[in-house]
BALOBA-1460 file (C-alpha; in Angstrom, 3 decimals):
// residues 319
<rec num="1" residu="x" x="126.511" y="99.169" z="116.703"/>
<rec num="2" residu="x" x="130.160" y="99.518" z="115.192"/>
<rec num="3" residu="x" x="132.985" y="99.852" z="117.905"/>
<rec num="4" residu="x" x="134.362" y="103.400" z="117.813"/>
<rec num="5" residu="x" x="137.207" y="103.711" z="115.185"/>
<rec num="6" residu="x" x="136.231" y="100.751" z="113.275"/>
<rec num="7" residu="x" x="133.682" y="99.232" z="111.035"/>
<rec num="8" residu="x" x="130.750" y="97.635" z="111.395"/>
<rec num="9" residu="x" x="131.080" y="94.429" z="109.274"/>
<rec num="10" residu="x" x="128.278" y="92.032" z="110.458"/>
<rec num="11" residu="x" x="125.897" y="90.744" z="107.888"/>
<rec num="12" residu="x" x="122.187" y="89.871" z="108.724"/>
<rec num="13" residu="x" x="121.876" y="85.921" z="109.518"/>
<rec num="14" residu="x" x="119.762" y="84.389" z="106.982"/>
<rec num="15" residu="x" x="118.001" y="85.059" z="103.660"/>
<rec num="16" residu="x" x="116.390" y="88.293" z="102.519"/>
<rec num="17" residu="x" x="112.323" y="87.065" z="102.171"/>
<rec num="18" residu="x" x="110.061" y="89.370" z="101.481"/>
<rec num="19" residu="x" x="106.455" y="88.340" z="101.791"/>
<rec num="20" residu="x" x="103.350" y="87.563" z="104.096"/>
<rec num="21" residu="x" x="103.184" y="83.911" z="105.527"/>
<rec num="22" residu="x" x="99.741" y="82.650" z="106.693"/>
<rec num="23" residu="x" x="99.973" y="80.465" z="109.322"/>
<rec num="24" residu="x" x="97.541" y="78.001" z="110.968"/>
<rec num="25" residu="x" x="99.324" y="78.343" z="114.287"/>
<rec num="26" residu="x" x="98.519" y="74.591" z="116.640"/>
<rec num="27" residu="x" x="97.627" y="74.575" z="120.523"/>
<rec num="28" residu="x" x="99.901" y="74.917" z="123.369"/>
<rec num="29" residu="x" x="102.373" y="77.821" z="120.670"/>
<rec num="30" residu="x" x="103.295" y="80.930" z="121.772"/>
<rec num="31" residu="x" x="102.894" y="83.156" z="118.770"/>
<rec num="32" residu="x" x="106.867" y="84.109" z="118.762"/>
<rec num="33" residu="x" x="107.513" y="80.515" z="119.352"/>
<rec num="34" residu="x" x="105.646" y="79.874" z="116.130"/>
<rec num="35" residu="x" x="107.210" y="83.314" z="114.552"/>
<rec num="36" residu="x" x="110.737" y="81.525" z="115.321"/>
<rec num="37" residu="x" x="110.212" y="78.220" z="113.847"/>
<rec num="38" residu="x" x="108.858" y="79.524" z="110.771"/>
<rec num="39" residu="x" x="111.630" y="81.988" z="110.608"/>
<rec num="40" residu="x" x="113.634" y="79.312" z="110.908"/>
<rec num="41" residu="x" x="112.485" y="77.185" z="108.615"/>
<rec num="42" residu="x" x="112.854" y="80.056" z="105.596"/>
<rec num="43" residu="x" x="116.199" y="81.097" z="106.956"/>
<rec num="44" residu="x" x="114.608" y="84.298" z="106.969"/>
<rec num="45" residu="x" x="116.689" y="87.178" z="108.700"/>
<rec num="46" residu="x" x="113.734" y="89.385" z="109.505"/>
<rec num="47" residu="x" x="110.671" y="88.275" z="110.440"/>
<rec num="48" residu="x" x="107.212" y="89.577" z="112.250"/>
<rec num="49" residu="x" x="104.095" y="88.595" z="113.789"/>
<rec num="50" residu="x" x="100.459" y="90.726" z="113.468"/>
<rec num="51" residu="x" x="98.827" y="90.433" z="116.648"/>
<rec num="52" residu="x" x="99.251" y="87.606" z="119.210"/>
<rec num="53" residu="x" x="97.174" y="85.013" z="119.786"/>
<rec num="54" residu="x" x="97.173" y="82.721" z="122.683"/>
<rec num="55" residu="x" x="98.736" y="79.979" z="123.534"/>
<rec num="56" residu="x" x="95.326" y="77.907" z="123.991"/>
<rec num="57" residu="x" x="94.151" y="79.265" z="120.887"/>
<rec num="58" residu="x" x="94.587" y="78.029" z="116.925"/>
<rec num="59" residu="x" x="94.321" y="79.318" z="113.312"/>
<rec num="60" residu="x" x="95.380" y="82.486" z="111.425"/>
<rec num="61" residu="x" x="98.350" y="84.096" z="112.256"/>
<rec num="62" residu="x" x="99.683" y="86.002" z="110.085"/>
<rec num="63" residu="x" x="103.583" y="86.505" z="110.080"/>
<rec num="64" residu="x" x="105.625" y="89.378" z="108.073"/>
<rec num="65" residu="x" x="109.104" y="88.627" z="106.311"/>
<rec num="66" residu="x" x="111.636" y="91.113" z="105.615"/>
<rec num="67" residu="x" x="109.801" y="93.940" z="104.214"/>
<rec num="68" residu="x" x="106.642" y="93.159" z="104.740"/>
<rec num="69" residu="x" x="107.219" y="94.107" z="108.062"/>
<rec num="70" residu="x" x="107.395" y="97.218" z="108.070"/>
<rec num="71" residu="x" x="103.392" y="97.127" z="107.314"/>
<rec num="72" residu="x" x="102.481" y="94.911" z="109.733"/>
<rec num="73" residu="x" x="100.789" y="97.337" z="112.242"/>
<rec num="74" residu="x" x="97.801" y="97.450" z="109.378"/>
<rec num="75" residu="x" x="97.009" y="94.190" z="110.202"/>
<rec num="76" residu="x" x="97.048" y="94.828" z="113.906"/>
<rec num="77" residu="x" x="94.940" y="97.307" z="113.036"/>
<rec num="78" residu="x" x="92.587" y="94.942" z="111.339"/>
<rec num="79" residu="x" x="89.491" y="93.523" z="112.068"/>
<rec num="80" residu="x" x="89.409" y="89.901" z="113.191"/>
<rec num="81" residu="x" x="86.914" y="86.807" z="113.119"/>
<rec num="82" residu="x" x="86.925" y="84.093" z="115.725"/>
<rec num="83" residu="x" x="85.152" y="80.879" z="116.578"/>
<rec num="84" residu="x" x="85.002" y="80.815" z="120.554"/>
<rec num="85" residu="x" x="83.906" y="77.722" z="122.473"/>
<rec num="86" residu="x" x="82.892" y="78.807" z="125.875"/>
<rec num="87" residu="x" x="81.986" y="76.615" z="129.097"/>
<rec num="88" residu="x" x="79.066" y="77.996" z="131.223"/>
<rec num="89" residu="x" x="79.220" y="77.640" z="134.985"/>
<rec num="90" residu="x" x="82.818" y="77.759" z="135.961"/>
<rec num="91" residu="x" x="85.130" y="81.107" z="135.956"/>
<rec num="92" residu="x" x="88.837" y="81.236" z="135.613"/>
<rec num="93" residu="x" x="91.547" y="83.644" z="137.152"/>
<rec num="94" residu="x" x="92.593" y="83.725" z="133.376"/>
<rec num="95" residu="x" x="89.700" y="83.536" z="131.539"/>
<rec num="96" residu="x" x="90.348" y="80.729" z="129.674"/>
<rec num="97" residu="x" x="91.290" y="76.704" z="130.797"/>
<rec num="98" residu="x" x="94.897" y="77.634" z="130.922"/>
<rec num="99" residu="x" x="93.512" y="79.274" z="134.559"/>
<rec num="100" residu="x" x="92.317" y="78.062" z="137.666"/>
<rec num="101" residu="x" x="89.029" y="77.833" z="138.790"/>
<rec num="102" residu="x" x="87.969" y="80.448" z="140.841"/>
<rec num="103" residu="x" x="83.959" y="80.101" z="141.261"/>
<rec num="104" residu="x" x="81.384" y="77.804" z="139.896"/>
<rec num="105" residu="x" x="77.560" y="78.684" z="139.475"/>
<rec num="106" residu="x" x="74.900" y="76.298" z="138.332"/>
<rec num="107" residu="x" x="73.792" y="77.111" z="134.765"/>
<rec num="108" residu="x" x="70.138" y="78.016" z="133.817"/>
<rec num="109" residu="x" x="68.100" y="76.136" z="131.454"/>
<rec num="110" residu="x" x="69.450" y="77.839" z="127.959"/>
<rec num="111" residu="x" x="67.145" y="78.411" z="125.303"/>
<rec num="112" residu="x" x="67.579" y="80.405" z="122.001"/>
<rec num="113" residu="x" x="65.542" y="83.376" z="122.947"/>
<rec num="114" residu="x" x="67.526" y="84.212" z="126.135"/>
<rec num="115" residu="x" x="71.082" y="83.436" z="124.425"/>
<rec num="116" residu="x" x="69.663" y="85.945" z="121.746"/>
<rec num="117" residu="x" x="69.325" y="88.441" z="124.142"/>
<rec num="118" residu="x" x="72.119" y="88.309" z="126.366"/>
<rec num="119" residu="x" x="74.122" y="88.295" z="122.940"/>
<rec num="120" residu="x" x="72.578" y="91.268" z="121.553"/>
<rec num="121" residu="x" x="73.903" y="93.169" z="124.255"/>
<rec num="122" residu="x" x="77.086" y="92.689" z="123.268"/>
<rec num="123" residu="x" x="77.089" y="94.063" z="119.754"/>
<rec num="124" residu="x" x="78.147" y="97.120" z="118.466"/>
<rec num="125" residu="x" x="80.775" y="99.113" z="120.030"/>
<rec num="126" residu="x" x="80.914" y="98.301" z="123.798"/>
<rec num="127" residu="x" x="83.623" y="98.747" z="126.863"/>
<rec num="128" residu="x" x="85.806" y="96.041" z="127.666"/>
<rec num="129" residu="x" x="88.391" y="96.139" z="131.097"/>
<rec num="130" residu="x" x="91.628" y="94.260" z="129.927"/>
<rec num="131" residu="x" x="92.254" y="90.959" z="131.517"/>
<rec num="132" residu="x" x="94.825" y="90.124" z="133.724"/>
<rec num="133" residu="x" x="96.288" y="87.767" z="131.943"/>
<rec num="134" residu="x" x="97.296" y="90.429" z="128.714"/>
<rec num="135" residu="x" x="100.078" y="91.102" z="127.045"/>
<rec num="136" residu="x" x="98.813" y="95.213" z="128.035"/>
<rec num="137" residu="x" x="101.806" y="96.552" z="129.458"/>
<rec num="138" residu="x" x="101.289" y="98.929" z="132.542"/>
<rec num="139" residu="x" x="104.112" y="101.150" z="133.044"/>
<rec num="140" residu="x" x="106.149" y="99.321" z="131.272"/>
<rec num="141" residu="x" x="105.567" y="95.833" z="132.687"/>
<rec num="142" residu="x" x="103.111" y="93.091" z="130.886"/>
<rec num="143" residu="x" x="100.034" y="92.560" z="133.026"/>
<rec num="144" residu="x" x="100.232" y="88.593" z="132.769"/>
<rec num="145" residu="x" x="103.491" y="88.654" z="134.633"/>
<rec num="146" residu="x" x="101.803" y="91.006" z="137.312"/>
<rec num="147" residu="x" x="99.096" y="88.617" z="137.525"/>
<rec num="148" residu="x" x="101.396" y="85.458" z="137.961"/>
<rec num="149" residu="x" x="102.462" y="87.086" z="141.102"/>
<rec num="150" residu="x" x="98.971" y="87.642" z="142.430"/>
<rec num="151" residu="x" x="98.999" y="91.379" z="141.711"/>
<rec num="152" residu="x" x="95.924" y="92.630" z="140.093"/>
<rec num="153" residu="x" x="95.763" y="96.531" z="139.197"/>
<rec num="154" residu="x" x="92.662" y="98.287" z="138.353"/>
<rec num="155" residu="x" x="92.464" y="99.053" z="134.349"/>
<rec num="156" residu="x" x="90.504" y="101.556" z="132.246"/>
<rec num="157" residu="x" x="88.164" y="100.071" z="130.199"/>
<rec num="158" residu="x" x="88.684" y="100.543" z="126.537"/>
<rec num="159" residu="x" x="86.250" y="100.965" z="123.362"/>
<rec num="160" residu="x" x="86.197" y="97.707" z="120.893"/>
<rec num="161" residu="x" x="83.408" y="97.036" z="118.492"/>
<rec num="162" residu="x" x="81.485" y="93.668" z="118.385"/>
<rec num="163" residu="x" x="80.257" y="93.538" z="114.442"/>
<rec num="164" residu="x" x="78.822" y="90.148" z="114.600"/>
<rec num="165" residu="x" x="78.460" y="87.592" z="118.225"/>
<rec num="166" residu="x" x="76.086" y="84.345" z="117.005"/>
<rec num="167" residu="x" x="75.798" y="81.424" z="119.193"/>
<rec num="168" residu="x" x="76.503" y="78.920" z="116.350"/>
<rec num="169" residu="x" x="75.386" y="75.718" z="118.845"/>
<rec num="170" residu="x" x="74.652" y="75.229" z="122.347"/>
<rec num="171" residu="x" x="74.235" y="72.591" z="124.487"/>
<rec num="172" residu="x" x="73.203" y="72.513" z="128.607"/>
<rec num="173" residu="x" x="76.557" y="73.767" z="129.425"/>
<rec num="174" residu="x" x="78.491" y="75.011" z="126.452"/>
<rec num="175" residu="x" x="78.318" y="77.350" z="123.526"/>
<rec num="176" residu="x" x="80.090" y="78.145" z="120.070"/>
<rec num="177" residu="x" x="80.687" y="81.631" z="119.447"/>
<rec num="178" residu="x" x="80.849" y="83.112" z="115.763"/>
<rec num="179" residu="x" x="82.589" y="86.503" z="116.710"/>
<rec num="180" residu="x" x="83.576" y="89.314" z="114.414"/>
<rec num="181" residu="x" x="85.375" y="92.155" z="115.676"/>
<rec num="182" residu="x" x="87.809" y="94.931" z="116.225"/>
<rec num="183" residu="x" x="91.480" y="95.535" z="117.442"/>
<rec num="184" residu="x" x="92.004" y="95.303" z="120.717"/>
<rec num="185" residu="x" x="88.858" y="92.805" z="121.687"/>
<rec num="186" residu="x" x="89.460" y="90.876" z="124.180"/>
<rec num="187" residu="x" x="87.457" y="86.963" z="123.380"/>
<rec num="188" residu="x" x="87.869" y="85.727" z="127.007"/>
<rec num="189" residu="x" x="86.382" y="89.154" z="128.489"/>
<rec num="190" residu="x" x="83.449" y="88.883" z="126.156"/>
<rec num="191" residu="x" x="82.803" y="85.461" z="127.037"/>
<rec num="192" residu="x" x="83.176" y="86.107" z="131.011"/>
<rec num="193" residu="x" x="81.009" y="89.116" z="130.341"/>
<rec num="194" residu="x" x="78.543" y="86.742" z="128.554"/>
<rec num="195" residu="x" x="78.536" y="84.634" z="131.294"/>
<rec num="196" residu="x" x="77.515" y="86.895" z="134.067"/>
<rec num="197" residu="x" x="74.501" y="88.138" z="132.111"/>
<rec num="198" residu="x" x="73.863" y="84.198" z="131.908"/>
<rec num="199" residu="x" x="74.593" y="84.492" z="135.520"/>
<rec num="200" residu="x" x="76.364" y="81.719" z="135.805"/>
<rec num="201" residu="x" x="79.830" y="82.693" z="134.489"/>
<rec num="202" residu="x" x="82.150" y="81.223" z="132.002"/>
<rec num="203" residu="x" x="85.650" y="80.728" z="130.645"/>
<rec num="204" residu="x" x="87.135" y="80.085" z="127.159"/>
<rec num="205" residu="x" x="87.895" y="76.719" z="126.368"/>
<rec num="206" residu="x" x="88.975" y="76.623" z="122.737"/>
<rec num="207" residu="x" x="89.663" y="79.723" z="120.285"/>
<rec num="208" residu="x" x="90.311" y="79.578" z="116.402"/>
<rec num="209" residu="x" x="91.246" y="82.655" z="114.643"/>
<rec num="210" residu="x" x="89.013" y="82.487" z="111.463"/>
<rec num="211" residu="x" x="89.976" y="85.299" z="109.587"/>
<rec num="212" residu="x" x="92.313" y="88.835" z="109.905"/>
<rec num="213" residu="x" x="92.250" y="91.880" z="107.788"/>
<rec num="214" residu="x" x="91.843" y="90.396" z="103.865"/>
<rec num="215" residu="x" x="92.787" y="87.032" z="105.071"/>
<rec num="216" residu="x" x="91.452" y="83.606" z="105.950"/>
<rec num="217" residu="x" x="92.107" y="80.267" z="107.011"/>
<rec num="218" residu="x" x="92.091" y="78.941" z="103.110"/>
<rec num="219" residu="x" x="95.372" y="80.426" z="102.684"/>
<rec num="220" residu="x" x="96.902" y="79.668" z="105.788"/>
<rec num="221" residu="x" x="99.713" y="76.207" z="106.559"/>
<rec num="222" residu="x" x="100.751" y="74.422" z="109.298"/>
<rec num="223" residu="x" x="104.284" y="74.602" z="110.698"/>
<rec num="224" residu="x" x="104.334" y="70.319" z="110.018"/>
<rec num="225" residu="x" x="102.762" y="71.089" z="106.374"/>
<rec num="226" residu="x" x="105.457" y="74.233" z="106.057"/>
<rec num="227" residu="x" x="108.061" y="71.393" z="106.861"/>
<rec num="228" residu="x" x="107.114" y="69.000" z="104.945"/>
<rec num="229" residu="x" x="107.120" y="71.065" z="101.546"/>
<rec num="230" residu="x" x="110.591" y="72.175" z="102.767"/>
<rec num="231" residu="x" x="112.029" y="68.716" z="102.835"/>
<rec num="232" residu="x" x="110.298" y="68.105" z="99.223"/>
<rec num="233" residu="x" x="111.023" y="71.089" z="97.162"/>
<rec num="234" residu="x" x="113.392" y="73.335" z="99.237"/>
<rec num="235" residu="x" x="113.366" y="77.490" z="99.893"/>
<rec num="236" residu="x" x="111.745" y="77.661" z="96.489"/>
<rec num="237" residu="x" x="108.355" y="75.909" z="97.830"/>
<rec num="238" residu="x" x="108.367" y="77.671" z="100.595"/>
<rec num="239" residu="x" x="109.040" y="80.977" z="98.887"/>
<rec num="240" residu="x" x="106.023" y="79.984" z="96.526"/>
<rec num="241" residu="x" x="103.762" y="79.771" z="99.487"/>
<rec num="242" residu="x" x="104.719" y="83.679" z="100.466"/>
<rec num="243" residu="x" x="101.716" y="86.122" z="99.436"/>
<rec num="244" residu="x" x="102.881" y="89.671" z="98.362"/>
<rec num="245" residu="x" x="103.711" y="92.562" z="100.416"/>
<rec num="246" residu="x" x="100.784" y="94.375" z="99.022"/>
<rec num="247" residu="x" x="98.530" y="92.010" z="100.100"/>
<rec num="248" residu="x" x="98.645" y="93.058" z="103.739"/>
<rec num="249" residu="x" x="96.509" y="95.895" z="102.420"/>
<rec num="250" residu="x" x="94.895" y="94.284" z="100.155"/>
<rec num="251" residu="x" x="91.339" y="95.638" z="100.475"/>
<rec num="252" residu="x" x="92.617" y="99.296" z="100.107"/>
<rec num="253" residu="x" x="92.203" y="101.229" z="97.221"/>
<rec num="254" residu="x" x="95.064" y="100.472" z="94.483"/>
<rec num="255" residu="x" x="96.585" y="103.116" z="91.935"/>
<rec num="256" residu="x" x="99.379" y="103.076" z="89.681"/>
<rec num="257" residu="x" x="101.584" y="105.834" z="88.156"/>
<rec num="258" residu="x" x="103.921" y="106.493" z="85.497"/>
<rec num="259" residu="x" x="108.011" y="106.175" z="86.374"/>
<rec num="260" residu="x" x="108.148" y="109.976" z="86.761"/>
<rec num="261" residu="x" x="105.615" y="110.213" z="89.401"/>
<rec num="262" residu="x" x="107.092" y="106.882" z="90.824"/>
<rec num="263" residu="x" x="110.573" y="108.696" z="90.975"/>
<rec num="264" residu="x" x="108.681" y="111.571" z="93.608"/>
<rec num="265" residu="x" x="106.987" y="109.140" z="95.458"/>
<rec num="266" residu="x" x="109.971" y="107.147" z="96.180"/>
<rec num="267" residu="x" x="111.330" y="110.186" z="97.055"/>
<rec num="268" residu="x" x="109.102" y="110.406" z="100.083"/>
<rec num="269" residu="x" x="107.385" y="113.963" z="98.222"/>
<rec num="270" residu="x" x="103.265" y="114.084" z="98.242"/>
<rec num="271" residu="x" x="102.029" y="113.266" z="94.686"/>
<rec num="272" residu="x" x="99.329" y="114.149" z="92.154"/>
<rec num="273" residu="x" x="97.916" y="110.622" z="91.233"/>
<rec num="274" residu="x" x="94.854" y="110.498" z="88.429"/>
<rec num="275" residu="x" x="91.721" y="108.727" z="89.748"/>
<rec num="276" residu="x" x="92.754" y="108.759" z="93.094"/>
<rec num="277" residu="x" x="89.662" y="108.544" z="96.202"/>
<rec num="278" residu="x" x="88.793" y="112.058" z="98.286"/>
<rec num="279" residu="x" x="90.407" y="110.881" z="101.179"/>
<rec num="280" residu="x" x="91.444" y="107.874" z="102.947"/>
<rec num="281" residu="x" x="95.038" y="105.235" z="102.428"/>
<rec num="282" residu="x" x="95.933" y="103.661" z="98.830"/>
<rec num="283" residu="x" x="98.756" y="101.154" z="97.747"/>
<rec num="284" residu="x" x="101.068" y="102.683" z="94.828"/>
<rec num="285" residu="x" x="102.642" y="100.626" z="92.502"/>
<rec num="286" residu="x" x="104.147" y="101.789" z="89.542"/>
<rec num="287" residu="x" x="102.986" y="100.899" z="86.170"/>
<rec num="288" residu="x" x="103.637" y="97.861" z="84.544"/>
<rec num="289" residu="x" x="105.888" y="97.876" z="81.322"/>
<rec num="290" residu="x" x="106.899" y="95.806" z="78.187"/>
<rec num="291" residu="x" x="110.187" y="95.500" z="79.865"/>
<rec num="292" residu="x" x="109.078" y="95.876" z="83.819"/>
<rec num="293" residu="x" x="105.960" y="93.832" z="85.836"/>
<rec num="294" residu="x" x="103.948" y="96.059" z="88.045"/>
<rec num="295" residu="x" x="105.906" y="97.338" z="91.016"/>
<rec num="296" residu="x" x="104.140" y="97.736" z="94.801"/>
<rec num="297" residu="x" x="106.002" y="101.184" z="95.715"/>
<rec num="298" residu="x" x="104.069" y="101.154" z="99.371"/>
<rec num="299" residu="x" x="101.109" y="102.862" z="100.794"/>
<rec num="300" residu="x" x="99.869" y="106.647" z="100.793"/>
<rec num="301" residu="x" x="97.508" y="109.194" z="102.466"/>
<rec num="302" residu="x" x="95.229" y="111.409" z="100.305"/>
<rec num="303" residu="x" x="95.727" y="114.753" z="101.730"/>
<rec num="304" residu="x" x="92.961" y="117.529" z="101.845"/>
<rec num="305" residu="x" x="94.358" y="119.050" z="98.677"/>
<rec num="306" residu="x" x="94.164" y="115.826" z="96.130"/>
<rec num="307" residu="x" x="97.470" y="114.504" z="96.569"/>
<rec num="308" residu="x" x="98.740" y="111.242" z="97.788"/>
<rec num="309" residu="x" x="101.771" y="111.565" z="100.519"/>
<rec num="310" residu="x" x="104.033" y="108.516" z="100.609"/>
<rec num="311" residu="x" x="103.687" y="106.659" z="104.583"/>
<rec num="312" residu="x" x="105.431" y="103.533" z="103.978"/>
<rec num="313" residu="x" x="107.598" y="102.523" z="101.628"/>
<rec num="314" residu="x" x="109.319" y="99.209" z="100.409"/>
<rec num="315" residu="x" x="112.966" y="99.463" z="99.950"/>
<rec num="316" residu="x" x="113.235" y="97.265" z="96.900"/>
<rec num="317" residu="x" x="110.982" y="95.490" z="94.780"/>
<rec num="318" residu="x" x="108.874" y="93.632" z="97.078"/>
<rec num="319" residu="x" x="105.406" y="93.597" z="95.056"/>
């Protein structure tokens, strides 16, 4: 904020990067520690994660740069795949190994027929209580700082959907999860869950992030490979690496227009846009020219009367 009287004459640190960063985040990171370092790395002045993932856990993350940003809650909207290894027979106050034991159970004799069908109970949409240890903030306070206190408050369950829960391999006292799924699923509650139907109980003791929204693990780097290429070729490999801002939605709908309509939409006014769905979100670019490439303008919402009304916008061109 400017002092009173005067002017306000600070200039963002760092570059302006626009883009969409997939990173293969590496065990024992806190996704903002990983945020900062590859922030740092592109002397990037804005910068944003999609979702967090654990520190335990590895793979896709996801991480927005200077634009790109400001459609990063689509991706925490997003659907996510995981690959959960789970260890039968001991529970966790945290769910996961980073905990501490808190009960052990002998395991039953597993077999695929009753891993099918304590799995199957676990698909579609279902009701999961938030652990603990979450990042859920109760009245204003993160419940894994509650928790590190020994305070545990009761929490409403919440709806998530399970699309797909395989047990990939098993052996007498540990499976591999293939898990597809939506916002706001918890992996270390499913697998407890999971557990206590297998009566035994269980805890997480790896997690890779697989895939989020339109992307996957083939796109993503590591932090040491993200170094690397900027010791060899600079900001401008690094840059290269960057996927468009449009990409973050990149399985909606796409539609261009002509620089008149372009000139509304900017504008922030609803829009009549040929060939445009019923209903539902769309990216907006503008049409690509002789003397101009195609141009992502941001995303819309078909309204009930056939137009498309600007939601997000990218302040320059960001495409």
């Amino acid at each position: 904020m400017a002092r009173p009287g005067g002017r306000n004459n600070r200039r963002p640190r760092g570059r302006q990067v626009d883009g969409i960063l997939i990173l293969d985040k590496s065990a024992g990171v806190t996704s903002n520690g990983a945020l900062q370092m590859a922030k740092g790395l592109f002397n990037a002045n804005k910068a944003g994660h999609t979702g967090s993932l654990d520190p335990l856990a590895t793979g896709l993350l996801p991480l927005c740069f200077g634009e790109a940003t400001k459609f990063s809650q689509f991706l925490l909207d997003a659907n996510k795949q995981y690959r959960a290894r789970v260890k039968l027979g001991v529970t966790t106050d945290s769910g996961d190994a980073d905990g501490n034991v808190i009960e052990e159970a002998p395991v039953p004799a597993l077999d695929k027929v009753m891993l099918e069908a304590a799995a199957s109970q676990f698909r579609g949409e279902i009701e999961q209580i938030p652990p603990m240890y979450s990042a859920l903030k109760v009245d204003g306070q993160p419940l894994y700082k509650l928790a590190r206190q020994g305070i545990e408050i009761e929490r409403k369950a919440r709806p998530v959907t399970i699309f797909k829960l395989e047990v990939e391999e098993f052996s007498a006292d540990e499976l591999v999860l293939n898990i597809t799924c939506s916002k706001g699923t918890y992996v270390r509650t499913l697998a407890e869950d999971l557990g206590k139907v297998l009566g035994c109980g269980a805890h997480v003791v790896g997690l890779r992030r697989l895939a989020s929204g339109p992307f996957n693990l083939d796109q993503a780097m590591t932090l040491e490979e993200l170094e690397a290429l900027l010791q060899v070729q600079g900001f401008e490999g690094l840059d290269q690496r960057l996927l468009p801002v449009a990409d973050i939605v990149g399985d909606w709908p796409a539609l261009e227009v002509p620089d008149f309509t372009a000139i509304f939409f900017k504008q922030g006014q609803a829009v009549q846009i040929a060939k445009a769905p019923t209903a539902g979100w769309v990216r907006i670019f503008s049409e690509a020219t002789d003397d101009q490439a195609l141009e992502f303008l941001g995303v819309g919402e078909v309204l009930e009367d056939g137009r498309v009304a600007p939601k997000r916008l990218v302040a320059s061109s960001a495409s």
